[in-house]
C-alpha positions as CSV (number, residue, x, y, z in Angstrom):
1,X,3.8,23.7,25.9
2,X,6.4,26.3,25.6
3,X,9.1,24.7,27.5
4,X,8.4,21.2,26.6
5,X,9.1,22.0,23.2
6,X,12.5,24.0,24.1
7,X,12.9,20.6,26.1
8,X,12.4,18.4,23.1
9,X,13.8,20.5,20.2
10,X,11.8,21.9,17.0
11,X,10.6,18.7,16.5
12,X,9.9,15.6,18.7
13,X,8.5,12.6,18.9
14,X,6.4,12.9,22.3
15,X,5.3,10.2,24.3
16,X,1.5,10.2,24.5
17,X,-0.4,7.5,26.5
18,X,2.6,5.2,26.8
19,X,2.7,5.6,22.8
20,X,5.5,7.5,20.6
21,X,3.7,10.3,18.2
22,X,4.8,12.5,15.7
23,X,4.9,16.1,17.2
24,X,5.7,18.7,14.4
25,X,5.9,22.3,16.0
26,X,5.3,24.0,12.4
27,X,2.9,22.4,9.6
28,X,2.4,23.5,6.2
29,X,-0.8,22.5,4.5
30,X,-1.0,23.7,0.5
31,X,-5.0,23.1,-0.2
32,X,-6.3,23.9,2.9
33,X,-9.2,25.9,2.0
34,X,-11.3,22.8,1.6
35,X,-11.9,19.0,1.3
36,X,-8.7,17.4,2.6
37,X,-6.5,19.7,3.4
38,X,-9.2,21.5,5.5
39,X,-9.4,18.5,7.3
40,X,-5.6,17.8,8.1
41,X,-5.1,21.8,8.9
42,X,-7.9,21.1,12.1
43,X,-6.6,17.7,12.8
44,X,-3.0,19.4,13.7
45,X,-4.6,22.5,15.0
46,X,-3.6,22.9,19.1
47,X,-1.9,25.1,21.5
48,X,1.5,25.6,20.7
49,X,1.9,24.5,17.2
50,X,2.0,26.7,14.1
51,X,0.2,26.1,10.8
52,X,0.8,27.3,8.0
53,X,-1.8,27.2,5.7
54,X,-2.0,28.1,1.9
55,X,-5.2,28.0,-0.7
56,X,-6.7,29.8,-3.6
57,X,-10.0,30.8,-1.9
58,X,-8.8,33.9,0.3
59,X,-13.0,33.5,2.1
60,X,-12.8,29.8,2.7
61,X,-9.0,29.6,3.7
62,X,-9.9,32.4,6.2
63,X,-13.2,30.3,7.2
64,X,-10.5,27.3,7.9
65,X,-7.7,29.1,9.9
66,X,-10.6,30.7,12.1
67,X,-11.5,27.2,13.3
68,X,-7.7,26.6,13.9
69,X,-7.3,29.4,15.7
70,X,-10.3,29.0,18.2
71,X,-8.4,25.4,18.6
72,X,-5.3,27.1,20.1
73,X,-3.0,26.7,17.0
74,X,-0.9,30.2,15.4
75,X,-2.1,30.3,12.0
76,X,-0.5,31.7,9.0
77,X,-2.4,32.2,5.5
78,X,-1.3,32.5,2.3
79,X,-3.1,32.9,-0.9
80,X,-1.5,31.7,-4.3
81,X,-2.2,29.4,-7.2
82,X,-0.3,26.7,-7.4
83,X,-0.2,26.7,-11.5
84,X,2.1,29.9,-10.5
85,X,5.4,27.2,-9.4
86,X,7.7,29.6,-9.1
87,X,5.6,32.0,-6.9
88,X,4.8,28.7,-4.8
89,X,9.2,27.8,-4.3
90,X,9.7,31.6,-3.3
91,X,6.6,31.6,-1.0
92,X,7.3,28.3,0.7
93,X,11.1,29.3,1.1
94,X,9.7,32.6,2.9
95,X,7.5,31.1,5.1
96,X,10.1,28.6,6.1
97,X,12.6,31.2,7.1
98,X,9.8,32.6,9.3
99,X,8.5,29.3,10.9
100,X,10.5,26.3,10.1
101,X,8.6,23.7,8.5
102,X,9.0,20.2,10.2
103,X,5.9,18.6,8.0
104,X,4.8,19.9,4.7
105,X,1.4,18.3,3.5
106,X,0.8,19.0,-0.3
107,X,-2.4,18.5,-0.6
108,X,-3.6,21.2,-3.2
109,X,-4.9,19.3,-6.2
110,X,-7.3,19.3,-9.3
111,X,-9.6,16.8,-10.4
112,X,-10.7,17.4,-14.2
113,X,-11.8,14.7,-16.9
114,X,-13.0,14.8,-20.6
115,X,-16.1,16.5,-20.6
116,X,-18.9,13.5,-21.8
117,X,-19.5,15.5,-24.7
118,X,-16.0,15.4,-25.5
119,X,-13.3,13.4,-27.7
120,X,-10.4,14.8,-26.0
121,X,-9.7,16.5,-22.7
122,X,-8.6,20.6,-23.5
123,X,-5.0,21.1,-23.7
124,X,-5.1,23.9,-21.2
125,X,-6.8,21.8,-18.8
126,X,-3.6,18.9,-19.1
127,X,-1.1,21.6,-18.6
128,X,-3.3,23.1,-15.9
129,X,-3.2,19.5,-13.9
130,X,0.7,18.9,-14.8
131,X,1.5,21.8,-12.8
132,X,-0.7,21.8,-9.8
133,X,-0.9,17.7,-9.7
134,X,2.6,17.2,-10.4
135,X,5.0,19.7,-10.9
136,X,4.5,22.4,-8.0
137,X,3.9,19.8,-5.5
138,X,7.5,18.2,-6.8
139,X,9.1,21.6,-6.9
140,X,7.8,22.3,-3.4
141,X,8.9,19.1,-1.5
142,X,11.8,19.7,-3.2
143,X,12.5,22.9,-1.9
144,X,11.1,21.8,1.6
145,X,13.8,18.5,1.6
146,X,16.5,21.2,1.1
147,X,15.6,23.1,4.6
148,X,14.5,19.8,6.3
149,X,18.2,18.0,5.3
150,X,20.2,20.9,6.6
151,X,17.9,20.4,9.4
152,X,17.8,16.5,9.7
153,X,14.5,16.0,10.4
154,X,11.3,16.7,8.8
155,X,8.4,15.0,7.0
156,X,6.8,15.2,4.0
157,X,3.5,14.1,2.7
158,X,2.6,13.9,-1.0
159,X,-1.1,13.9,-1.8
160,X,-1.5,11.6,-5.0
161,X,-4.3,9.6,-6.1
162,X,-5.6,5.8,-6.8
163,X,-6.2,6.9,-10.5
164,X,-2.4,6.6,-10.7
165,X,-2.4,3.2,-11.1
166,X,-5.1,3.2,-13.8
167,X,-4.7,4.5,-17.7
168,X,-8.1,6.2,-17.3
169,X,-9.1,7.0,-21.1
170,X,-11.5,10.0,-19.9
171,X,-8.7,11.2,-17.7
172,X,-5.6,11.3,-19.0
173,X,-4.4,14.8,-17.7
174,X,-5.4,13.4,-14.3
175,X,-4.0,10.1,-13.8
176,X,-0.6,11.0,-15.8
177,X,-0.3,13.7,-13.1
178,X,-0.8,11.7,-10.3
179,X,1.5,9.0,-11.8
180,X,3.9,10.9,-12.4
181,X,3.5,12.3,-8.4
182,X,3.7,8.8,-7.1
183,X,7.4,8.5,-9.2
184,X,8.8,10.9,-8.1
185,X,7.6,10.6,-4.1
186,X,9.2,7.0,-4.4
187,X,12.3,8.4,-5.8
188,X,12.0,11.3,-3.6
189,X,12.0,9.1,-0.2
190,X,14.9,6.8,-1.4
191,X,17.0,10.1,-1.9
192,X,16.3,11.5,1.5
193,X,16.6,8.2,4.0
194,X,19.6,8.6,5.2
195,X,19.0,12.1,6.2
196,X,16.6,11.9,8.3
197,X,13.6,12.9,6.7
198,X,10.5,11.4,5.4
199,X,8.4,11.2,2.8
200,X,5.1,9.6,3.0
201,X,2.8,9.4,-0.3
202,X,-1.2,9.2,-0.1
203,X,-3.4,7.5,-2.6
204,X,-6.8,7.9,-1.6
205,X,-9.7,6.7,-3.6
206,X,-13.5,8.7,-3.9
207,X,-13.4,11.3,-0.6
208,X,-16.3,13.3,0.0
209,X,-14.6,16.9,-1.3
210,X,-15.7,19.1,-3.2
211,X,-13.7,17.5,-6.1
212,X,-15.6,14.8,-6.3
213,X,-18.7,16.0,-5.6
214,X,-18.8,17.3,-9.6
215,X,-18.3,13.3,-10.9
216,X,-21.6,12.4,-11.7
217,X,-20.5,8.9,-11.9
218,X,-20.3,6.0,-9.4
219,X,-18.0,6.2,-6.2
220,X,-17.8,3.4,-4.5
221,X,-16.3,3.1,-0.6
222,X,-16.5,6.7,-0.5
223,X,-14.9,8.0,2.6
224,X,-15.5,11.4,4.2
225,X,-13.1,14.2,4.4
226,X,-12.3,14.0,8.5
227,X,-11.7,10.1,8.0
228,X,-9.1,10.7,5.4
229,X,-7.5,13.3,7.7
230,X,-6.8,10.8,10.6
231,X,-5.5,8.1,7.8
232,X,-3.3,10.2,6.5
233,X,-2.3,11.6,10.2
234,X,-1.9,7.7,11.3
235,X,-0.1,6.9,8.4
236,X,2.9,9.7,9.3
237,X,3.2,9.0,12.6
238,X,3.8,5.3,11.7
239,X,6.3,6.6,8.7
240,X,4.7,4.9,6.0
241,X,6.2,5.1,2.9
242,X,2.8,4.9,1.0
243,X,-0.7,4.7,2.2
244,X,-3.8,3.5,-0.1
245,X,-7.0,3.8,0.7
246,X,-9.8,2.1,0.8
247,X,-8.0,-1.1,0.8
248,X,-9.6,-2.1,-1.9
249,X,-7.5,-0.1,-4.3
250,X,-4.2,-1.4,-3.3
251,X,-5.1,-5.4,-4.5
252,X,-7.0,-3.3,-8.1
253,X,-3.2,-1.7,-8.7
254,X,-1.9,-5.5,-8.3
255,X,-4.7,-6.5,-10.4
256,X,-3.7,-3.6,-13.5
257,X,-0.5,-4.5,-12.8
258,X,-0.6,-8.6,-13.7
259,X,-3.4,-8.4,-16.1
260,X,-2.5,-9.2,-19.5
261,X,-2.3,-5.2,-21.5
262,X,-4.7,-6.2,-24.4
263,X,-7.7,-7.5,-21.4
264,X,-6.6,-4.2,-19.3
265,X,-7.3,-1.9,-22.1
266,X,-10.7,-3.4,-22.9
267,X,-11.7,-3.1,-20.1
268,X,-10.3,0.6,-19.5
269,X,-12.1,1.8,-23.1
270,X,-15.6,0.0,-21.8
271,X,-15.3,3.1,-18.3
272,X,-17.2,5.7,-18.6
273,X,-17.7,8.5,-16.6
274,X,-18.8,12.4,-16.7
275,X,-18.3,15.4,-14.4
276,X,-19.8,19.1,-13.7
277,X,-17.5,21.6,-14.8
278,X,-15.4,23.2,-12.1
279,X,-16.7,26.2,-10.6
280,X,-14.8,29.7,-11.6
281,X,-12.1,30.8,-9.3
């Protein structure tokens, strides 16, 4: 593995069963203590490749790279809150001088709604979701676009959400957040075509995480963690500028999108849902 990877540089696109993959030597996963980013940081986990893998939960993210490491991959942890954005710029920018990053999946995300009991959502809790939905992850594939341009090559995956394309009155914090992620992804990959690198952004809908496990509402075409990992996998080696998932969600943003706005708020106002608060830590 060693020399095939001198052969085809830091990063390659290796032929595989006739087929062209993606090959990324070094892989950042922010999240990967759990749920999806769990999943990804296993999914990439072989001989010869390095992860590097951050979450808040020093016992679970040690639980993850353990598995990674029995796979054959070098693993790196890192333990940091993401709310903490300019800790997370100066710790990715250290970890890339150490291991060049050739794809950075920002996965690390929050999930919090109006309590049912509720009127509004906790001001705490929307600046809480601004930063670790949408402003770290920005700052951060930011900061990885810089290395990967100089570079000219890289990859970067944004982890958004289908709630973007909904004004979801018992989630405001949320879907604003993950609006404002799918924005700036779009803007993002326009700005970095013609060097080479690329940005991929991820709408999933209802996964089986821990996440949404505490919504005590319906969740239809729920998908399991591992099934959202080879999606999103699939969808980089392809390049995709954008994947949704189910497929479902992609015609309901066409549908929010077309519907007259009085009919879509009505309809909006009439959803309800509740969720268990999120556990400490």
């Amino acid at each position: 593995m060693e020399s095939a990877s001198k052969e085809r540089g830091p990063m390659a696109n290796a032929q595989q069963n006739g087929e062209i993959r993606f090959d990324p030597v070094t892989v950042l996963i922010t999240g990967a203590s759990s749920g999806i980013g769990a999943e990804l940081a296993r999914f990439y986990a072989r001989s010869g490749r390095t992860l590097v893998l951050w979450g808040r939960d020093a016992a679970r993210l040690e639980r993850v790279a353990r598995d990674c490491r029995t796979m054959g991959a070098t693993v790196r942890t890192r333990v940091l809150d993401l709310a903490d954005g300019h800790a997370a710029i100066a710790s990715f920018r250290e970890d890339d001088t150490d291991h060049p990053v050739d794809l950075l999946i920002l996965a690390a995300g929050l999930g919090d709604m109006r309590q049912h009991a509720e009127r509004t959502e906790r001001a705490e809790t929307v600046l809480e979701l601004g930063l670790v939905n949408y402003a770290t992850p920005a700052a951060l594939a930011t900061a990885g676009a810089e290395r990967m341009v100089l570079r000219q090559r890289g990859h970067i995956v944004l982890l958004g959400s289908v709630a973007a394309f909904h004004a979801l009155p018992f989630a405001a914090g949320y879907s604003g957040s993950k609006a404002g992620l799918t924005r700036f992804a779009e803007a993002l990959r326009n700005g970095l075509a013609e060097y080479g690198v690329g940005v991929t952004l991820v709408s999933p809908g209802f996964v089986d995480t821990p996440m949404s496990r505490r919504v005590s509402s319906a969740k239809p075409f729920m998908q399991t963690a591992p099934q959202a990992a080879r999606l999103i996998a699939r969808a980089v080696e392809e390049e995709r500028p954008h994947l949704i998932f189910p497929r479902l969600f992609a015609g309901l943003r066409i549908l929010d999108i077309i519907m007259p706005r009085p009919i879509r708020d009505a309809i909006m106002r009439r959803l309800k849902a509740d969720q268990a608060p999120r556990a400490a830590g």
